[in-house]
C-alpha positions as CSV (number, residue, x, y, z in Angstrom):
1,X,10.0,9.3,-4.8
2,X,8.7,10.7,-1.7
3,X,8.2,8.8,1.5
4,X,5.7,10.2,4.0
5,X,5.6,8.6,7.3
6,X,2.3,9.0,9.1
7,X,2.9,10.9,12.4
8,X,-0.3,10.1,14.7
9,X,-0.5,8.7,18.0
10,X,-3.3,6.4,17.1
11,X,-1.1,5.0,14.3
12,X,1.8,4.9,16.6
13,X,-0.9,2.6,18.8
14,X,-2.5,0.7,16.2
15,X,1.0,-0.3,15.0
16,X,2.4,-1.0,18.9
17,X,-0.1,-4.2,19.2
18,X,0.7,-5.4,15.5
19,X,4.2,-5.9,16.4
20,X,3.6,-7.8,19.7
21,X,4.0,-11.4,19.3
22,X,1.1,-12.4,21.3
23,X,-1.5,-10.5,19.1
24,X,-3.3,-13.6,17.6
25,X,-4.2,-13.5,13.8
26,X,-7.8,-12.2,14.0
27,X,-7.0,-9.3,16.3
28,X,-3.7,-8.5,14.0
29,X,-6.3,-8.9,10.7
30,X,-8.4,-6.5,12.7
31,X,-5.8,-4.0,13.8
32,X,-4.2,-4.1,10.2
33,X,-7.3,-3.4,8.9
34,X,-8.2,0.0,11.1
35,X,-4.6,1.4,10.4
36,X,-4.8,1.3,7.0
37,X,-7.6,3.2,6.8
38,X,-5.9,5.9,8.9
39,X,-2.9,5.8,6.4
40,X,-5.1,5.8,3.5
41,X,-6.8,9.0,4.6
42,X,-2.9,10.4,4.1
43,X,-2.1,8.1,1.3
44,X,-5.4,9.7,-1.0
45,X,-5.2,13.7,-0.3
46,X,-3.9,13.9,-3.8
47,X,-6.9,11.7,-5.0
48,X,-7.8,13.1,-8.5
49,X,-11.7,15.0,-7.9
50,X,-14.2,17.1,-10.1
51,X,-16.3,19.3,-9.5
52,X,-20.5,17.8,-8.9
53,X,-23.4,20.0,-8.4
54,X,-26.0,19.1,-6.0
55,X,-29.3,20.2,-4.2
56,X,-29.0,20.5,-0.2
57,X,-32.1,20.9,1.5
58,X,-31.5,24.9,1.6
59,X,-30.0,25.8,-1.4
60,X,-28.1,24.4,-4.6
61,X,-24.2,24.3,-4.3
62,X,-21.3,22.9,-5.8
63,X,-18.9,20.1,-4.5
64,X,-16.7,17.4,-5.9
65,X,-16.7,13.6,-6.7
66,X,-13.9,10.8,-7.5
67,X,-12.9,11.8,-11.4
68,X,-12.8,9.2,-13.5
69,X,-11.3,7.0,-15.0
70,X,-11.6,5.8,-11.1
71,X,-8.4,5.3,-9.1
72,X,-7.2,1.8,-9.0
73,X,-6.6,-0.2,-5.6
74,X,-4.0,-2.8,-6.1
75,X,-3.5,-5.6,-3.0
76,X,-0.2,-7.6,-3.7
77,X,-0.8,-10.8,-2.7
78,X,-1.0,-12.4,-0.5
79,X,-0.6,-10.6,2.7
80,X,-2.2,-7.1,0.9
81,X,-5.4,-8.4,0.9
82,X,-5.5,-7.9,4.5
83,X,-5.0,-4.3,3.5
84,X,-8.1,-4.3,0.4
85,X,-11.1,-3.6,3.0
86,X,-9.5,-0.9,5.2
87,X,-8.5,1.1,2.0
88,X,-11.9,-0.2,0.0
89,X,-13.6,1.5,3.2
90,X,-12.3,5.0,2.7
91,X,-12.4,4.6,-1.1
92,X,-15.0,2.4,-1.7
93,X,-16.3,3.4,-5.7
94,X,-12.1,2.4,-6.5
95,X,-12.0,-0.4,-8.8
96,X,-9.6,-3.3,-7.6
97,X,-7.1,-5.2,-9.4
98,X,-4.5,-8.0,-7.9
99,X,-1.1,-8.5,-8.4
100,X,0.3,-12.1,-7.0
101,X,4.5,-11.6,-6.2
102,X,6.5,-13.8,-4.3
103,X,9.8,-13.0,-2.4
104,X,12.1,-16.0,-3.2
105,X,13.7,-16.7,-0.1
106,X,17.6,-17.3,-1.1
107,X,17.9,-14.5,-3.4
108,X,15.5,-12.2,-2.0
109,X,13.9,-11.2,-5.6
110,X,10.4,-10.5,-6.6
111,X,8.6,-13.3,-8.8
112,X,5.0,-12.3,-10.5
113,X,2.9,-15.3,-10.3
114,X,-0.4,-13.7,-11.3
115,X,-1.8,-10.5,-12.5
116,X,-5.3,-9.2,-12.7
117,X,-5.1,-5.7,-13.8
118,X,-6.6,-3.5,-17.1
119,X,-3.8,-3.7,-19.6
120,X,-4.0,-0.3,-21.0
121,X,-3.5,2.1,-17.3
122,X,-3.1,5.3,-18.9
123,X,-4.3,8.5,-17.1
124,X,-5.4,5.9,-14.3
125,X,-3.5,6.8,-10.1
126,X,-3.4,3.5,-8.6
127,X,-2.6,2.6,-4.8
128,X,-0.7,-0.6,-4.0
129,X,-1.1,-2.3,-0.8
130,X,1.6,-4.0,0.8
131,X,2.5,-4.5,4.7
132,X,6.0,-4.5,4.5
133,X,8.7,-2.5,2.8
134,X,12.0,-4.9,3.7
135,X,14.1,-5.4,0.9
136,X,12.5,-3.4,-1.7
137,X,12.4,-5.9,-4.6
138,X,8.6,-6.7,-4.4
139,X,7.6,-3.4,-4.0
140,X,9.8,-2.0,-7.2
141,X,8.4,-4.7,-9.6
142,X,5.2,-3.8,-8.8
143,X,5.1,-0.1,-9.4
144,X,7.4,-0.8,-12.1
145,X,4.7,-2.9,-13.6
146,X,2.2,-0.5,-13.0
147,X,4.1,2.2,-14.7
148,X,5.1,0.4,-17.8
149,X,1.2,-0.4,-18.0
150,X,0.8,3.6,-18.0
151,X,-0.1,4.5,-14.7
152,X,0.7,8.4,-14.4
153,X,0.6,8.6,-10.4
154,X,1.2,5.5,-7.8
155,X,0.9,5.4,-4.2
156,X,2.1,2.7,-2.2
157,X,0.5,2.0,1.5
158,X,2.7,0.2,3.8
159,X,2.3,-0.4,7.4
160,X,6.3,-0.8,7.6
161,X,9.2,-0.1,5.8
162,X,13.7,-0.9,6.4
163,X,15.6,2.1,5.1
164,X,17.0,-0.9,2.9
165,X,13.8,-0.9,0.9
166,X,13.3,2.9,0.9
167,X,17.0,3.4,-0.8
168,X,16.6,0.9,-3.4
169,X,13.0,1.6,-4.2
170,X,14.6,5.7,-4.4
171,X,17.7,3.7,-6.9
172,X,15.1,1.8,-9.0
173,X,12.7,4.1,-9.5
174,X,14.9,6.9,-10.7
175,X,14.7,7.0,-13.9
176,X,10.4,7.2,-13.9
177,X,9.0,10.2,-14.8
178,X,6.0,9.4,-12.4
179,X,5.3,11.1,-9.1
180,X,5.9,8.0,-6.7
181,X,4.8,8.3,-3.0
182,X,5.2,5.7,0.2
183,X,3.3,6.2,2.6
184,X,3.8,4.1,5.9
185,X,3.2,4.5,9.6
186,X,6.5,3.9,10.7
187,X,10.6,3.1,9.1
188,X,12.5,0.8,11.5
189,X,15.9,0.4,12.1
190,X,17.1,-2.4,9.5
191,X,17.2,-5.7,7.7
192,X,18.4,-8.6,9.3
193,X,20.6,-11.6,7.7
194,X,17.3,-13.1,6.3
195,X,16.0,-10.3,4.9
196,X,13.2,-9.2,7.6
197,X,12.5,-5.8,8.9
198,X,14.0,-5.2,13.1
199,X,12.2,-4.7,15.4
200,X,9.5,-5.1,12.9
201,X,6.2,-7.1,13.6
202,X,7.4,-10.5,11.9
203,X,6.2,-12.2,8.7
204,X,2.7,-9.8,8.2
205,X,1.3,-13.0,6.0
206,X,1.9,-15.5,8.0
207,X,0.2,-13.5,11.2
208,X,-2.8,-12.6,8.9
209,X,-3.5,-15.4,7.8
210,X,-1.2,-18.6,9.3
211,X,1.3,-20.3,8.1
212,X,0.1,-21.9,5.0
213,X,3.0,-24.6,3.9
């Protein structure tokens, strides 16, 4: 597994007025939704291409086009669907699936709730959207899941990450034969008792979207 954090000063900016806890909801859904754009330009260079001839206005040349079968975008809900349009922006002929996890709260494991995704993922890459890598659990299932579907190369996008979640991701994922990248704009400095990313920017669903109880 590789993690790549993304070393930009807009980044670094973007992600400054998502952790401050008097952004309100619609400016953090709107600042959520610029920086993953910017980490999804990092998070696709290995995007799978062919080659596409054209006609320019001078003179016929050759470029390139998505390959298919087309990379898969995969939000894990709920929070990643605050992340869908930023990456659907840069990628926007990706097809979208949806995976529905759930952190429970008292033994900090990953619960699948719902799944929308093509059962057979062979030769397919696939980019997973979640805003925070804390604990690690969610994040594992779901690539897990992915890669048991078939899914030959998985990115995930996250706008933080604990070193918590990076080891156990790097002790979970070690026995897939998969390349396997993270790609987030910063790491902090731990987990807390309850299981939440310090200094971090909070609970990212809740702050997209409310608390819904």
């Amino acid at each position: 597994m590789r993690t790549h954090v993304v070393d930009h000063p807009l980044v670094a900016h973007k992600l400054t007025a998502l952790r401050a806890v008097e952004t309100d909801s619609p400016t953090f859904r709107a600042l959520a939704d610029e920086l993953v754009t910017l980490l999804a330009y990092e998070a696709t260079r290995e995007v799978r291409v062919e080659p596409f001839d054209i006609m320019t206005p001078v003179a016929p040349t050759t470029g390139v086009r998505l390959a298919h079968p087309r990379p898969l975008v995969v939000p894990i809900l709920r929070a990643g669907l605050g992340m869908l349009e930023g990456m659907m922006r840069l990628l926007p002929t990706g097809e979208v699936g949806f995976l529905g996890m759930v952190r429970n709260e008292e033994t900090l494991e990953a619960v699948t709730y719902a799944e929308r995704l093509p059962d057979d993922l062979s030769g397919r890459q696939c980019y997973v959207l979640d805003p925070m890598l804390a604990t690690g659990g969610t994040l594992a299932e779901a690539l897990r899941f992915l890669i048991d579907r078939g899914a030959d190369h998985v990115t995930a996008i996250c706008l933080l990450a604990a070193p918590e979640g990076c080891a156990r991701l790097e002790r979970e994922l070690a026995d897939v034969d998969v390349p396997v990248t993270v790609v987030v704009a910063a790491v902090d400095e731990r987990l807390n008792e309850s299981g939440y990313i310090v200094p971090g920017l909070g609970d990212a669903g809740d702050r997209m979207y409310g608390v819904a109880d």
